[in-house]
N, C-alpha and C positions, 0 to 999 in steps of 0.2 A: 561614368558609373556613379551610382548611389554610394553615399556614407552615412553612417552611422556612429559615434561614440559606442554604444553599447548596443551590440546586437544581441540577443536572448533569442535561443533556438528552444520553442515549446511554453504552451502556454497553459500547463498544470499550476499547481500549488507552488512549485517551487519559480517559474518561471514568472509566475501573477506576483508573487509576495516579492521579490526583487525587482520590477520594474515599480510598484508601486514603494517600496523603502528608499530604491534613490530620490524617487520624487520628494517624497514627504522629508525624506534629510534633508533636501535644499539642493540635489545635482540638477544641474541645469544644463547639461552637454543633450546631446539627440536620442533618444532612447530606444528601438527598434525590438519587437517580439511579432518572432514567425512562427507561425500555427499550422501544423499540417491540418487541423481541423476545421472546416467549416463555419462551425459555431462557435458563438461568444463563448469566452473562457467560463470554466463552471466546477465544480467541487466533482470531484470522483464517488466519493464512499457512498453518496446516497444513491447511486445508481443501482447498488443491490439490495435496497433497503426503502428508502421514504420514495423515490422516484420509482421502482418496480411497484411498490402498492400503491400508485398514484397518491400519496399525501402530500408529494410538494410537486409542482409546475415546475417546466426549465425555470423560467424567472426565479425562484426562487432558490434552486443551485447556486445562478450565478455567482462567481468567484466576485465581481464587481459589476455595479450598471453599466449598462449599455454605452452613457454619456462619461463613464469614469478617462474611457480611454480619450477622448479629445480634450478634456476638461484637463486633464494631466499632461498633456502635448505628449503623450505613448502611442508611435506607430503603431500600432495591432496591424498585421498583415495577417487577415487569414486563408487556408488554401495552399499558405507556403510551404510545402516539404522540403527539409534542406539535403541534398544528395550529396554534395561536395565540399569539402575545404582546401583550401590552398595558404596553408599556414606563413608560409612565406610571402606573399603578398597579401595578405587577408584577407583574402574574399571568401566570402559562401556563396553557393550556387544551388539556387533550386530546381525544382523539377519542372516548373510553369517557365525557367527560363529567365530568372529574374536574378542577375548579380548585385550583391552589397559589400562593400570592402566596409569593416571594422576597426576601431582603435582595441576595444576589448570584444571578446565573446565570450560565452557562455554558456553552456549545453546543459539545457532544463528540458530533453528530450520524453523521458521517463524507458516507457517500454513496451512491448507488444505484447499480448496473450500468446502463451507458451501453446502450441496446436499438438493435438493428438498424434504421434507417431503410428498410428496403426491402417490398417485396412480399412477403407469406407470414412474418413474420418471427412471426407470432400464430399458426404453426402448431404442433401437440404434436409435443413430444421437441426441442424446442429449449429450451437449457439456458444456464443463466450461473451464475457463480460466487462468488457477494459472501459468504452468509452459509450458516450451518449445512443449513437448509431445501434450500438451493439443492445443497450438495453431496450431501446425503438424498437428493434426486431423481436425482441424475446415479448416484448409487451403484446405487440400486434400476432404471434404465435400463440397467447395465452388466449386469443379468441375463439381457437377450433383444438388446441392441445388441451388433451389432460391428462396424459400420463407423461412425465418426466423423469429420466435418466440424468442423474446429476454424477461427475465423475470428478472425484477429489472432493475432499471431507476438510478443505481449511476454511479458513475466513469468507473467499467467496463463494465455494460453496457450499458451505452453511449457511450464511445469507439467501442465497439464492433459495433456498430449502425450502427458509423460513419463509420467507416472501410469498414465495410460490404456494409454498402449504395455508397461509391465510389466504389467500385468494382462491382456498379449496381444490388446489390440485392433489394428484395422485404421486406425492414423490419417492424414486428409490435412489439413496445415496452411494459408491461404489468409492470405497479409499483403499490405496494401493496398502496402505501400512496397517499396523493392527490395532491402531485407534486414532482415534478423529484428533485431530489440528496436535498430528506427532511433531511437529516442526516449531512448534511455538509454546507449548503450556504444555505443565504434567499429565500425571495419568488423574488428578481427583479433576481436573477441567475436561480432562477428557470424558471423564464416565460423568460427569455431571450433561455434558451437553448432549451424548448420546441418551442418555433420559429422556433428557427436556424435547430432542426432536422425537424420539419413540413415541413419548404421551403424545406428540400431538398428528401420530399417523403414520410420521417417514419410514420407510423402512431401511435400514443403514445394513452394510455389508463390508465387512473390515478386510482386511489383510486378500483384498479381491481387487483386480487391476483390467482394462477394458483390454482384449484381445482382439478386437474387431469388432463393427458395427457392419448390418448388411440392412437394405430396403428388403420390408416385406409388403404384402398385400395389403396392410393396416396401419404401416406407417414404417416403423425403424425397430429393430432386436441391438442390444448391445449384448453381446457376447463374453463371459466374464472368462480370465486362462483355467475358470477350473472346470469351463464349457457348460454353466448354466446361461441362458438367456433371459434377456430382462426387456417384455415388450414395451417401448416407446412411441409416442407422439412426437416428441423431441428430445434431445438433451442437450444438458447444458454442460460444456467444459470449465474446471476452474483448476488449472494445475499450473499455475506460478507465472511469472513474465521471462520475456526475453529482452534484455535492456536492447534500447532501440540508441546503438553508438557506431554504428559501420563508416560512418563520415568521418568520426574520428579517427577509426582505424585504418581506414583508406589511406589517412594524415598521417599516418606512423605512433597514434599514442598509443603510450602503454595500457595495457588492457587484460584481463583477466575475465572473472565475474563480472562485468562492468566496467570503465575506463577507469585507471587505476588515480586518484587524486591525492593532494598532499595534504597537511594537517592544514592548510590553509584555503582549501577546494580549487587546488591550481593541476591540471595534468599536467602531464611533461612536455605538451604543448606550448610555445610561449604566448602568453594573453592569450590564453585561454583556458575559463575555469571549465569546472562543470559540477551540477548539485541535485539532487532529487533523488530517485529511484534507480537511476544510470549509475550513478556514482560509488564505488569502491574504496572507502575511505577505512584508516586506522579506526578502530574505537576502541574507548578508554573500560567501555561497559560492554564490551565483546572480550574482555580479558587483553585488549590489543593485538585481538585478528583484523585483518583484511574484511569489511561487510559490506554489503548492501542495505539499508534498511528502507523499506517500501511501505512508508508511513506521510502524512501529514506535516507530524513534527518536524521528521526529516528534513521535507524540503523547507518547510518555510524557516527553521534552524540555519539551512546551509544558507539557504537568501539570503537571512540578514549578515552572515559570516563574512559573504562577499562584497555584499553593498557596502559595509565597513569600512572593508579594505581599498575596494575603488572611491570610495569619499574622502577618507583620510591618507590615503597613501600607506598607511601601516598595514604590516603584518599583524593578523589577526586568526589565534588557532580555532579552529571549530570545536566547542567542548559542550553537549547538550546532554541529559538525562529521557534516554529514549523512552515515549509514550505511544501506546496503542486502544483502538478501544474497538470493539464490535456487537450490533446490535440485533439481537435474536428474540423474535415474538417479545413477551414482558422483558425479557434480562436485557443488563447493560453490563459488558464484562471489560473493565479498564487494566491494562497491562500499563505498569511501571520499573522500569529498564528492562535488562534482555536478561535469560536464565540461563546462556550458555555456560555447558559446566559446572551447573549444578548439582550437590551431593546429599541433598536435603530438603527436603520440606515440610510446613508448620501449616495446618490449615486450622485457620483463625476463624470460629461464626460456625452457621448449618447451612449445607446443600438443600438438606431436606424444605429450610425457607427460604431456600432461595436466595441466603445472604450471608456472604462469607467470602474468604480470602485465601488465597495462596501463596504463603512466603518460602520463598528459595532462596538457600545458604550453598555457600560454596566455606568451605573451611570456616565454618561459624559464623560466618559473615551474612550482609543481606544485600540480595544482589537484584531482586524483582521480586513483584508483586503481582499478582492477577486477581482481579478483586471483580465479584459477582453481585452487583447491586449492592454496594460498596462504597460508596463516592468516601467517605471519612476519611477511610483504610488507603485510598487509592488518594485522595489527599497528603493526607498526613506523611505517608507512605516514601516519600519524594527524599525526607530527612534521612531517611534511613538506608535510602540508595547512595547517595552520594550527602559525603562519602560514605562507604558501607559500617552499616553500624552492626556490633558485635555485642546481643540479645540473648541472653538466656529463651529456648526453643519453649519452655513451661510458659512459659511470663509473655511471649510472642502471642500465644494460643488463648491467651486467654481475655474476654472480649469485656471484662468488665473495666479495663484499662486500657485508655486510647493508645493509638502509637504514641501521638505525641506525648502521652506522662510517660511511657516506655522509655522513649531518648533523652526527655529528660530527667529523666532517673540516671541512667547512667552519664550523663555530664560531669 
């Protein structure tokens, strides 16, 4: 049977920025990353954004060149899906049939697009958006579609929106809650971006959730539960992931939301971490809940947590200031940490220019940022998260003072 020192299940952001950090630290053991996907490892986010309106080629995703992986002596196995673990003797076991015993692993899996629970939801030209494949199909669908059903109002599909809408389609948006990206940013981001997609044609429908989809003579009706219909060409789903950890749990770990890890990215698995979107971790900026966070930062944060600890042998706690950002037609909206339980907010700048900020207090405090064509604010911003700085709300708002003479005013 094959070995490996370090097996790496998944080859996202989080699984790419760990195999390539032990390199560059100097580990010199075997390094092994399986890819249920076909394709060279690649960046996700542009898939509903610069890759949907054709501004960047694969190549130009790619997470690293094509020559990175031999040049670095990194197995890349792609095609691998791993089905099994056998903690006790170490092996993973794929679906092609190909065994690897391990000294460490690691579950850089991420996770699945969450699929419609309703009627019809298995019918064709319904689309979702996780991985290359998926955007390939929506792309080659924009050649005979023009009216689109986009269901869920977050990130991706708002993205999708916007994409879709500069390439002159007919979009109507359908969000279960009573305003757009309720899971992540207030209510002045919320009504800022239900604007911005109005102005440019969409037509959004809040507090409306899909109750069935039927084929008709002219394509697809999505069915909304308050029994309006909304004729489609296609649509697109966008309503969250489902972490892709059944191997693990197969294994016995502990598991929740996601495989449940330690402040160190170890499950209760022995040697065996796990880091990225999968992972279920403490955070110090979720108030010290249990989260997921399904970002960039995330994983390539958890990467380096681990590579760390498997170079030095030390314990080593993950402690990062979570970053998000999403890009819509002109806007650029960057999030700096999380807002959970917040009691407050201070908007800094004008919506009406399209530039301006979101500061969120939880007990006087600043705990996040969302910043709309922003970058200073969303810069500077970082001092005042960690640790949370404690700003007169007047003196916050007011934009003729950077944050940074803010913080250092009060020093």
């Amino acid at each position: 049977m094959e070995k490996s020192d370090i097996v790496i299940v998944g080859a996202g952001h989080a699984g790419v920025q760990l195999a390539s950090t032990l390199r560059q630290s100097g580990f010199a053991g075997a390094v092994t990353v399986l890819s249920a996907e076909n394709d060279l490892p690649y960046e996700r986010p542009p898939l509903s954004k610069d890759y949907l309106l054709k501004e960047k080629d694969f190549e130009r995703i790619l997470l690293k060149p094509e020559n990175f992986w031999s040049e670095q002596s990194i197995d890349l196995r792609l095609g691998h899906c791993v089905t099994q673990i056998n903690p006790s003797k170490k092996i993973v076991s794929c679906a092609n049939g190909v065994q690897l015993h391990y000294g460490t692993l690691v579950w850089a899996a991420g996770g699945a697009p969450r699929h419609l629970p309703i009627p019809g939801a298995e019918l064709p030209s319904i689309f979702y958006l996780r991985d290359k494949a998926d955007a390939d199909a929506l792309d080659s669908a924009t050649q005979h579609a023009q009216r689109f059903v986009i269901i869920g109002g977050g990130y991706i599909g708002l993205e999708a929106a916007a994409s879709l809408s500069k390439r002159g389609k007919q979009i109507t948006v359908l969000e279960a809650e009573d305003r757009l990206l309720a899971r992540v940013a207030g209510a002045e981001i919320s009504d800022f971006f239900m604007r911005e997609h109005q102005a440019h044609g969409v037509a959004i429908e809040l507090s409306l959730a899909a109750e069935r989809i039927e084929k008709t003579d002219t394509g697809l009706c999505v069915v909304g539960t308050d029994g309006r219909r909304f004729e489609a060409d296609a649509v697109v789903v966008g309503i969250g992931i489902i972490p892709t950890i059944q191997p693990l749990i197969d294994a016995g770990a502990r598991h929740g939301n996601g495989v449940e890890i330690d402040a160190q990215c170890r499950t209760s698995l022995p040697d065996i971490y796990a880091i990225g979107d999968c992972a279920a971790h403490i955070n110090a900026f979720a108030d010290n809940a249990r989260i997921r966070l399904e970002s960039v930062q995330n994983a390539n944060d958890q990467a380096r947590c681990v590579a760390h600890q498997i170079i030095s042998g030390e314990e080593h706690a993950y402690h990062a200031i979570p970053w998000f950002w999403s890009n819509q037609y002109d806007i650029r909206l960057q999030t700096m940490g999380l807002n959970m339980g917040y009691d407050q907010t201070v908007l800094r700048g004008s919506p009406e220019e399209k530039s301006f900020s979101v500061i969120y207090l939880r007990h006087g405090a600043v705990i996040a940022l969302d910043c709309v064509n922003s970058p200073r604010d969303y810069v500077q911003g970082k001092a005042l998260v960690d640790p949370p700085a404690q700003i007169n709300p007047e003196r916050l708002a007011d934009t003729a003072t950077t944050l940074k003479e803010l913080l250092s005013a009060t020093s």
